[in-house]
N, C-alpha and C positions, 0 to 999 in steps of 0.2 A: 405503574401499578403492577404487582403480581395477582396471580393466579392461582387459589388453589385447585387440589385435584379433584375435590368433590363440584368444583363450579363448573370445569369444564367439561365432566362426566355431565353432567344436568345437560348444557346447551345442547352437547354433542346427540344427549338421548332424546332431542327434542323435535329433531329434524330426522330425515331419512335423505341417506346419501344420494339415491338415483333423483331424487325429487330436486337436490339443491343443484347436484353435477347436470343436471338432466335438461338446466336450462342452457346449458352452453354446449353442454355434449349432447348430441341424436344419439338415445339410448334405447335398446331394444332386448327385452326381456330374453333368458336362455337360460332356465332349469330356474335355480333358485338364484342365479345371478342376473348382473343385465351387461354388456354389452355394447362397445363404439369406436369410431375410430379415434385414434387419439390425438390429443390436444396439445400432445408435446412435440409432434412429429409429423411428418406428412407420410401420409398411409393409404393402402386402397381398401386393404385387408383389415378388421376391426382387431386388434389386438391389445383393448384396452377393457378390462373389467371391471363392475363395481358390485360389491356385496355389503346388502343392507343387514344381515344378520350377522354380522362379524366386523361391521363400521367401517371397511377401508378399501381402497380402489387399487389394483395393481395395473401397471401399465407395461407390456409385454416389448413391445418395441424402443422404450425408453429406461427399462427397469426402474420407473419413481413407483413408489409406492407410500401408502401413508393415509388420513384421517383428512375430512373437511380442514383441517387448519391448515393442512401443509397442501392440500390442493387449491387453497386460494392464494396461500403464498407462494407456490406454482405457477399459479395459472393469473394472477394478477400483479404479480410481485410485491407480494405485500410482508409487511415484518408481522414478526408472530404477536406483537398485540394487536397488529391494525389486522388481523386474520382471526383475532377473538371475538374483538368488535365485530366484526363481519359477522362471524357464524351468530353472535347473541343477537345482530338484528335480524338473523334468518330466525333465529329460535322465539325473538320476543321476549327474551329476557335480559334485563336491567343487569346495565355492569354492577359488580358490588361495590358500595358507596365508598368512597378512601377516608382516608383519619382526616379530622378536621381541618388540620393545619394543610392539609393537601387540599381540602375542597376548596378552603379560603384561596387558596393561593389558583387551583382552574379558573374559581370564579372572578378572580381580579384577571388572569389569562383573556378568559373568555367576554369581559369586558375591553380590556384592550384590543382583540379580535375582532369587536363589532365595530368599532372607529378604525382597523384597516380594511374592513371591506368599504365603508362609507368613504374611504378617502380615495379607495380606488374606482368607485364609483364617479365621484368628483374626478378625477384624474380622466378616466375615460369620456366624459361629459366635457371638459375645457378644450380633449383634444377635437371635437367637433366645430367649438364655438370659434369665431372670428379669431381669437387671439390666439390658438391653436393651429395660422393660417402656414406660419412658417414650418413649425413641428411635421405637419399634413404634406407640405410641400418635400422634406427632407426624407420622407417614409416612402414617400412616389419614387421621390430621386434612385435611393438607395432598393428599386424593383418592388416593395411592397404595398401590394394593393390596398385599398381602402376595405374590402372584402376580409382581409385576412387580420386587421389590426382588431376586431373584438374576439378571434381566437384566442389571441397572444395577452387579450387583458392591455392592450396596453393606451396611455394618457398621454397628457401635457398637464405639468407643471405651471403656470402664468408666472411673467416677473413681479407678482404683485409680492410683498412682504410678510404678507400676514390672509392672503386670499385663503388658502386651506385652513387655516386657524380659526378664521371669522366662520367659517362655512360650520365647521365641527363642534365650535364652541353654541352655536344656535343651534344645534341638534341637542348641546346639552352634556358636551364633553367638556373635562375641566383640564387648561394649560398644562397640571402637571401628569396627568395622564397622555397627553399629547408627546411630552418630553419623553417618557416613559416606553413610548411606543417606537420611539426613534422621528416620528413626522417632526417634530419642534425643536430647535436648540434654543438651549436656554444659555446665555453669558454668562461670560462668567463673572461679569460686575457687576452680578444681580440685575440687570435689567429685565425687560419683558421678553419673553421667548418669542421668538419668528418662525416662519416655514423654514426646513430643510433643504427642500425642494425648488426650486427658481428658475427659470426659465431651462427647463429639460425634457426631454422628451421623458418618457415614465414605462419602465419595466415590472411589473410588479411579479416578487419573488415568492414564493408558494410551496409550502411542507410537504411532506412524505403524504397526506392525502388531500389536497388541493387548499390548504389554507392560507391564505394572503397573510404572510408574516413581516413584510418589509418589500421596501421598493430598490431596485438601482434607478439610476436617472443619468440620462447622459446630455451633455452641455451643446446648445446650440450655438452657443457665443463661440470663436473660433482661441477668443481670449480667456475663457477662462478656466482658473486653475485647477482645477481639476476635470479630465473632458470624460472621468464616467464616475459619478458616486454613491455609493451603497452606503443603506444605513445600517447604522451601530450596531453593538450586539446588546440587545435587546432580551428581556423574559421570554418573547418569541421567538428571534432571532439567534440563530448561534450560524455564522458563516462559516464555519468549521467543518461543520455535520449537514449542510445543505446542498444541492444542487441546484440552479437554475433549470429550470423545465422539466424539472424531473417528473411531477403528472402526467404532461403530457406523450413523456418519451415511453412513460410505463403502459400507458395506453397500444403506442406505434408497437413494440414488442409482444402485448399481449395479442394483436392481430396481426402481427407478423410470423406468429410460429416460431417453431424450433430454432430457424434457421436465421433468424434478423438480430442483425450486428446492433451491440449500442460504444453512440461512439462518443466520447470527451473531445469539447471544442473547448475553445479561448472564451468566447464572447457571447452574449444574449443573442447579436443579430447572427452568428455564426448557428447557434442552436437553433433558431427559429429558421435558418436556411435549412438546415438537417432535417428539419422536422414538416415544412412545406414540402421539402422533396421524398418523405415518407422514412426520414432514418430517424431511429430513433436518438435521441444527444442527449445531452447535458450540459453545463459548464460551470467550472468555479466560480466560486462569489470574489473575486479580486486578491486571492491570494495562491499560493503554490497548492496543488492538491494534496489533502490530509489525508492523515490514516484512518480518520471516521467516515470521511469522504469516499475512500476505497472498499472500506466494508461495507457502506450504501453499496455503490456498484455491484460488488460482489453477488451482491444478494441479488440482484437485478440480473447477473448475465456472469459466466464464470470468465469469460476472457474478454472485457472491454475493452476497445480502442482507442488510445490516445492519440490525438491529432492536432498538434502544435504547429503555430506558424514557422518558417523556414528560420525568422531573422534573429537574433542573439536573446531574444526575452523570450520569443518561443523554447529558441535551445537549452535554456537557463530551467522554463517551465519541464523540460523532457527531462533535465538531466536531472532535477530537484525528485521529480515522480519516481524515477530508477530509484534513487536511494530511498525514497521512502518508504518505495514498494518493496524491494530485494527482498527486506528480514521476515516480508510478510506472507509475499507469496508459494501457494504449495500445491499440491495436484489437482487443479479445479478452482484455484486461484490467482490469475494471470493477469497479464495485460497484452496489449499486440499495440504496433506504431505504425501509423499511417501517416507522409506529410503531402498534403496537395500541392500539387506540382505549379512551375512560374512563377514562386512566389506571392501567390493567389491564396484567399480564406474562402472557405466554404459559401459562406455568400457572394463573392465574387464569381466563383466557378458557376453558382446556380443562376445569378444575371443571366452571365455571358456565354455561357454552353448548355446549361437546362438542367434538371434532375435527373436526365440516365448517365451525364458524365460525372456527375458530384458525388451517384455513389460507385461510379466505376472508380475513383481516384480514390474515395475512400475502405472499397475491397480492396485495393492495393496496400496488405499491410507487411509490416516487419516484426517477427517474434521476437518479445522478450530478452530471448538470451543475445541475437543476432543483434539487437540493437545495445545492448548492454556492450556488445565487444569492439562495436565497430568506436564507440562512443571512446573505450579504453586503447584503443591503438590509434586515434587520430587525436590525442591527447599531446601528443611532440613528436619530433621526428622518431625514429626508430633506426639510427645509424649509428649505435654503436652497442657493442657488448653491453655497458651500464643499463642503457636505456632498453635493450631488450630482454636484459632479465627481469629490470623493474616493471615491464609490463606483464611478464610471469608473475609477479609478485603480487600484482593489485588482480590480477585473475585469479588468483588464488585466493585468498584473503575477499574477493566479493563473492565468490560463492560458498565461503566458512560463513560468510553473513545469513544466508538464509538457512532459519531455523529450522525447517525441513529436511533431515538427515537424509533423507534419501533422494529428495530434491538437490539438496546442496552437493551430494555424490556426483550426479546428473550432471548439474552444471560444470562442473570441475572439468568433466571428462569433456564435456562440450569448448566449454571453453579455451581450454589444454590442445586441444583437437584441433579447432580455432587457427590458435597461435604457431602450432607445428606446421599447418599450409600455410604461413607467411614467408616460410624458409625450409621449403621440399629438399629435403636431401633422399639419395639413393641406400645411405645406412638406417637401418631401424630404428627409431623414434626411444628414445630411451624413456620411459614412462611407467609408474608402479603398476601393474596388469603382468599379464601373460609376455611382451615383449620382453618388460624387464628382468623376469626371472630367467627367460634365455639367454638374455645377454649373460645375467649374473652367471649363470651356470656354467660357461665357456669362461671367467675370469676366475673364479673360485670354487672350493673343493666340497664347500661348507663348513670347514673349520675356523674359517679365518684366518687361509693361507692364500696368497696369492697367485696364482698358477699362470701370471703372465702380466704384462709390462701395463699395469694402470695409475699411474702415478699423479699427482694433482695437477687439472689444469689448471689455466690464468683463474677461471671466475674461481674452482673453489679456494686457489693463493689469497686472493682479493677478500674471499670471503671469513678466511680461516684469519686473517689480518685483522679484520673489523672486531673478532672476539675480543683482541687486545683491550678494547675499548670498552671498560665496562658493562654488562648489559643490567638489567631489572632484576634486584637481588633475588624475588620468587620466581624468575623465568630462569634464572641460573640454576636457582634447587633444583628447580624441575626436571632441568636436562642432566646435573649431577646426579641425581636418583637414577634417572633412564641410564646411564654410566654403568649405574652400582648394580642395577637388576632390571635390565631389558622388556623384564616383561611385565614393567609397570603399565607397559605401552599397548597391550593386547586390546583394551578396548578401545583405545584412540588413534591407532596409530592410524587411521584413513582419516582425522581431523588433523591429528600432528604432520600429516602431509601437504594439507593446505595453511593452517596459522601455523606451524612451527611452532616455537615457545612463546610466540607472542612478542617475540621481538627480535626484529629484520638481523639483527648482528650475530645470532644462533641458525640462521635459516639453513645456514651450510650444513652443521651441525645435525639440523631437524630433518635435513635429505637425507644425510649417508644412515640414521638413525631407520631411518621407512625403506631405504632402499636394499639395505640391510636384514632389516625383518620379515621382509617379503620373499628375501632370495633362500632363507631358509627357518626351518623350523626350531634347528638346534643353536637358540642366541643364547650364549652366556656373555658377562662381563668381560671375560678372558677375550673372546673373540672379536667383539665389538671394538676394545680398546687397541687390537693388530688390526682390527682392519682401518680404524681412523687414525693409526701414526700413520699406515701407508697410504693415505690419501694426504698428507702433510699437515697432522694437527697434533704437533708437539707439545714436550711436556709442560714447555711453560703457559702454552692455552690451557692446558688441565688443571694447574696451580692455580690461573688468574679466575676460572669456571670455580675452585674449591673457594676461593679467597672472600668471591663476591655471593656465592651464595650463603654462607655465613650470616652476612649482613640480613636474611630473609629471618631466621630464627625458624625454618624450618623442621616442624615436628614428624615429619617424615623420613628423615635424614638420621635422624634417631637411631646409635648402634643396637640399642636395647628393645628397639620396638615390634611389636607382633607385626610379621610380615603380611599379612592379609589388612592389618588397619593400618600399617603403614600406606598399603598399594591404595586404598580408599583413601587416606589422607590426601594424598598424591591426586588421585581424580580430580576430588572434589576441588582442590586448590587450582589444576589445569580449566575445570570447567569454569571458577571465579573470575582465571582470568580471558579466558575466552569472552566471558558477558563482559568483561569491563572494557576490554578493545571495539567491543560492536559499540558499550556506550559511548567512549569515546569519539566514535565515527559518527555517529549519532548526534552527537553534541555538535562536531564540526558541521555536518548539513544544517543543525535548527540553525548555527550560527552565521550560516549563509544567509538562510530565509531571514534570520532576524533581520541582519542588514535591507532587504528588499523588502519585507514586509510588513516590520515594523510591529512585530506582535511578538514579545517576549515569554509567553504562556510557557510553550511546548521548549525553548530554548532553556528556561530557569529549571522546568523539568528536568530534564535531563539531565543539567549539568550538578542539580544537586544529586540524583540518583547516581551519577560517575562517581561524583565528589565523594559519598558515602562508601561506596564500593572501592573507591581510591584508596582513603582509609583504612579501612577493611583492611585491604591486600599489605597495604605498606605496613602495618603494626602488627600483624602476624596473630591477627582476631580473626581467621579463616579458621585457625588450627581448632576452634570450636565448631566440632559436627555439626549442632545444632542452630548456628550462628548461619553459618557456610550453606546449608541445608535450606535455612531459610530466605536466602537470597536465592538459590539457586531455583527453589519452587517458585 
């Protein structure tokens, strides 16, 4: 549902800010303001104001500032329609009704809502009765008290066939609404529908504000096949966009203050360990974590912790969230890695050591970038030249991945930085910055003369070798233009530093090109072209670079073309394919997950959006602005 502006002007004029803040914050009156400490931070000093004549609270110690909507989505982490809702039931006034076809469809919602509460009713009621003796017995085992299991919501399943069915159908639900809700399968040879649900213990999984949408269930039987299962995706369910315990965890954090971590576990009982011992968790619904999934979080806390088991499905789980997260994260959007130590899951540590060690292991984290690199050097050995430029090379190229230009700067340097302490030498680090221009300035005059002995080494032979080998007709244009007029490169050359042309057999190329640019101001063609024969890129690279980009139909290249739309032509085609290698990379993760996941959605995504963009590039339908333009926004 949207919003207009005249509705939420109504609600907001209906309430008064110190009266609604007033219940959580100790507010005390000062001139025509009021006055507290604040809510986002721990303070002794009040430096938190609220003004009822001007609608909005500014908080001195935390800089938030902002209107009842954004202090409840503050201060209880809530999304901006569940912070609407919120303020209209402070105000008394009725959301605005939706179009018909939206209220039909709440109220078939809101029907199937009422037979998941009743079934987790039922569910928590079996786990009490005799048959729920073993369920009872396995929740002691595994440390959890009898006290704690009506926090958590949680049941027993009976191995009866149809016991939840019979139970819902005499309340006056009908089979196909059961189906519906994920409780029933139905055969697929037309038969009668059954429970889901069968001799399991019962987790019941719950929306962004406490609504029982679906259950997981985990198998008591030691045999059977599958030992934890979530129901389908559902008109209420979407496991995508969900997190396990997320209510509760939003609670731990709200009275936790500024300062309380939220962490991402594996498992229900791993979350419920986190959240007994006052962390606030979470956990996926049984797949790798999504990119709706992390914008939940986000909104929750700017730097979540992810905390995977040690053993290869954990690692698989850590290494899947890196990529998914990379292109998404930016200043205020992060992640940290925490792994509990022995081999141990966060319920185990809380057994066996208690809750001051469970979050002492889980404040032990690892930042983002620090785990991204170790992750890319323990990828194969590192003993020889090949392999340690290729890990330059994927250091490179994952931080062009994050959209965040000045993030992705950041990581460069980071990770560059990284990679140079793997192999300390006593000469200066040759690298585009302040070093390199010193080096350059003791080799060269600025003309593109060489004023002392730099001749190519082994890697760039190896690498000036590989050009032989045809590259991608529009990543040849590209660097032929940069040939013809260097300073097509002014706005990119800090990206053409890390992708290159977009493809690995140019990369030699895409160096001397940046390292070039940087050493001095005065680049012409003339000079560029002396200083790459003397690095050893003859004229038959030059011939086979003209030959193949031909094959692009390059409107840039153009002898007749205005040089200012020519140099735009030229962007916008570098920037095409910049997006089409991130899809690419893209497509290769969904198509890992697919294999594990078995969810084709996000995989068919993308790869039709490459596909498109493939096309695109290869037919030389970029060279329309407004084509180009339109992908690019």
């Amino acid at each position: 549902m949207r919003f207009d502006d005249r509705f939420l002007e109504e609600i907001k004029s209906r309430v008064r800010l110190s009266d609604v803040i007033g219940k959580t914050v100790k507010l005390k009156r000062q001139g025509r303001e009021f006055v507290g400490l604040s809510p986002f931070t721990k303070e002794r000093s009040p430096s938190f104001f609220v003004n009822d004549d001007k609608g909005f609270f500014h908080d001195f110690s935390s800089g938030k500032h902002g209107d009842l909507i954004s202090f409840f989505q503050e201060t209880e982490r809530l999304s901006f329609m569940e912070a609407v809702e919120r303020l209209a039931a402070e105000a008394g006034v009725p959301l605005p009704a939706p179009d018909p076809q939206a209220a039909e469809q709440e109220k078939k919602r809101q029907g199937l809502s009422d037979w998941m509460d009743l079934a987790a009713a039922w569910f928590e009621g079996e786990l009490g009765r005799p048959a729920g003796r073993e369920a009872r017995a396995y929740l002691e085992r595994r440390g959890l008290p009898e006290t704690e299991w009506k926090r958590f919501g949680l049941g027993y399943a009976p191995s009866s066939r149809t016991g939840l069915k019979d139970y819902l159908i005499a309340k006056g639900a009908r089979p196909a609404e059961l189906v519906e809700a994920g409780l029933l399968i139905a055969p697929e040879d037309g038969g009668a529908p059954f429970d889901r649900y069968r001799d399991r213990i019962i987790f019941p999984i719950a929306d962004a504000r406490g609504r029982v949408v679906s259950f997981g269930g985990r198998a008591l039987d030691p045999n059977a096949r599958a030992k934890y299962l979530n129901g389908p995706e559902t008109t209420l369910f979407h496991k995508g966009r969900l997190l396990y315990g997320l209510p509760e965890a939003r609670k731990l954090l709200h009275s936790g203050g500024a300062d309380a971590a939220l962490v991402v576990v594996e498992g229900y009982m791993d979350a419920i360990a986190c959240q007994r011992a006052g962390i606030a968790a979470v956990a996926p619904l049984g797949t790798a974590l999504t990119e709706d999934q992390m914008e939940v979080l986000w909104r929750l806390h700017p730097e979540p912790t992810l905390s995977f088991d040690g053993d290869s499905a954990g690692r698989r789980a850590a290494n899947s969230a890196i990529d998914r997260a990379l292109p998404l994260i930016k200043p205020g959007k992060s992640f940290r890695f925490a792994i509990v130590v022995g081999g141990k899951d966060p319920d185990d540590v809380l057994r066996e050591q208690g809750p001051a060690a469970l979050k002492a292991q889980l404040a032990d984290t690892t930042p983002f970038v620090e785990q991204l690199f170790h992750r890319e050097r323990d990828l194969e050995p590192l003993d020889t030249p090949e392999r340690r430029a290729g890990l330059k090379v994927r250091l490179r190229k994952l931080a062009a991945s994050i959209a965040d230009p000045d993030l992705s700067q950041a990581y460069r340097e980071d990770l560059l930085g990284r990679y140079e302490q793997l192999w300390p030498t006593s000469q200066p680090v040759f690298t585009v910055g302040a070093a390199a221009r010193e080096m350059s300035r003791r080799r060269w005059d600025g003309k593109g003369r060489a004023t002392g002995p730099i001749g190519p080494n082994a890697e760039t032979r190896e690498q000036v070798s590989r050009m032989r080998n045809s590259p991608r007709p529009l990543s040849a244009a590209l660097a032929l233009a940069a040939l013809q007029d260097p300073h097509v490169l002014d706005d990119k050359v800090e990206q053409l530093s890390v992708r290159g042309f977009c493809d690995d057999r140019l990369s030699a190329l895409a160096n001397e090109l940046v390292e070039f640019r940087f050493e001095s101001d005065a680049v012409d063609a003339i000079s560029v072209r002396r200083r790459l024969e003397a690095r050893g890129f003859g004229e038959d690279v030059f011939q086979q670079l003209a030959h193949t980009a031909r094959a692009a139909g390059a409107a840039f290249l153009a002898a007749d073309l205005e040089p200012a739309r020519a140099r735009r032509l030229w962007s916008m085609a570098f920037d095409l394919l910049v997006k089409l290698e991130t899809l690419e990379r893209a497509v290769e993760g969904a198509k890992q997950d697919l294999e594990r996941d078995n969810d084709s959605s996000t995989f068919m995504r993308l790869k039709s959006e490459r596909d498109l963009l493939k096309r695109l590039v290869d037919s030389g339908g970029w060279s329309d602005e407004a084509e180009a333009a339109a992908w690019l926004n």
